[in-house]
N, C-alpha and C positions, 0 to 999 in steps of 0.2 A: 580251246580256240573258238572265238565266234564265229556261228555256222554258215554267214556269207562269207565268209576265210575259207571255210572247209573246203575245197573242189572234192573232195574225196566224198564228203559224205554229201553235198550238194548232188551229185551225180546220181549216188545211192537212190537217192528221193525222187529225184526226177525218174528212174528207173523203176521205182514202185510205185510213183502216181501213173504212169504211161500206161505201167502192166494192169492195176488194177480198174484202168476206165477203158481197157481193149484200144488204147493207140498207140501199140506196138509197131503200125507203120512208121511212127516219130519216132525217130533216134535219141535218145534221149541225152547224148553227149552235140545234139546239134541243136539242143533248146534252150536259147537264151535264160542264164537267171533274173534277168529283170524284167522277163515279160509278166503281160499279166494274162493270169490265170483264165479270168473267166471273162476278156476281154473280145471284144468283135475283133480287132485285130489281129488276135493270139489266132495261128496256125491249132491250137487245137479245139475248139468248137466245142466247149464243157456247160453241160446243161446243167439245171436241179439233181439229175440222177447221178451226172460225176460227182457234183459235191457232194453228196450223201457217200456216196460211195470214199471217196478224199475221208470225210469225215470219220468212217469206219475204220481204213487204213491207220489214219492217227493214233485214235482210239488202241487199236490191237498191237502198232505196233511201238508205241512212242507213250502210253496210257495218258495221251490228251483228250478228253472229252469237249466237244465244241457242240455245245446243244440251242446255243444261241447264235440267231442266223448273220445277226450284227459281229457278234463276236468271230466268228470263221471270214465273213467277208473284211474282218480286216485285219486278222490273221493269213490267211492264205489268197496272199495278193498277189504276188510272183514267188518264185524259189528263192531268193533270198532273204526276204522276209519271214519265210516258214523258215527257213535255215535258223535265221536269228533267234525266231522263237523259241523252237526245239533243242539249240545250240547257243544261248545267250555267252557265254566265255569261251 
């Protein structure tokens, strides 16, 4: 299943980016999948050090390496697009 399909595993994701940038205040079943990420708009306010951090998660748990900074900003745009990525069928 394509992973903007998934609510299951869409959730999962959003539940380990929230935990691993410390915004466990964010619900993570109350976070739009098409917001963006690293967006002034976005309720969650993700600097250089979240995305490093985003970027480790991947890494460890999904063995995505995103070491190009082009390449992650337009991979990890909103959760459904990382869904897609990680979940392409």
């Amino acid at each position: 299943m394509k992973g903007s399909l998934d609510t299951e595993f869409k959730l999962k994701l959003k539940y380990m980016i929230l935990e691993e940038c410390d915004r466990e205040e964010i619900s993570a079943s109350e976070l739009a999948d098409d917001v963006e990420l690293f967006s002034d708009q976005s309720e969650l306010e993700f600097d250089s050090v979240d995305g490093l951090q985003i970027s480790m998660l991947l890494q460890r748990h999904f063995n995505l390496r995103l070491v190009d900074p082009k390449e992650f900003r337009r991979i990890v745009t909103t959760i459904n697009n990382l869904a897609d990525h990680l979940q392409p069928e």
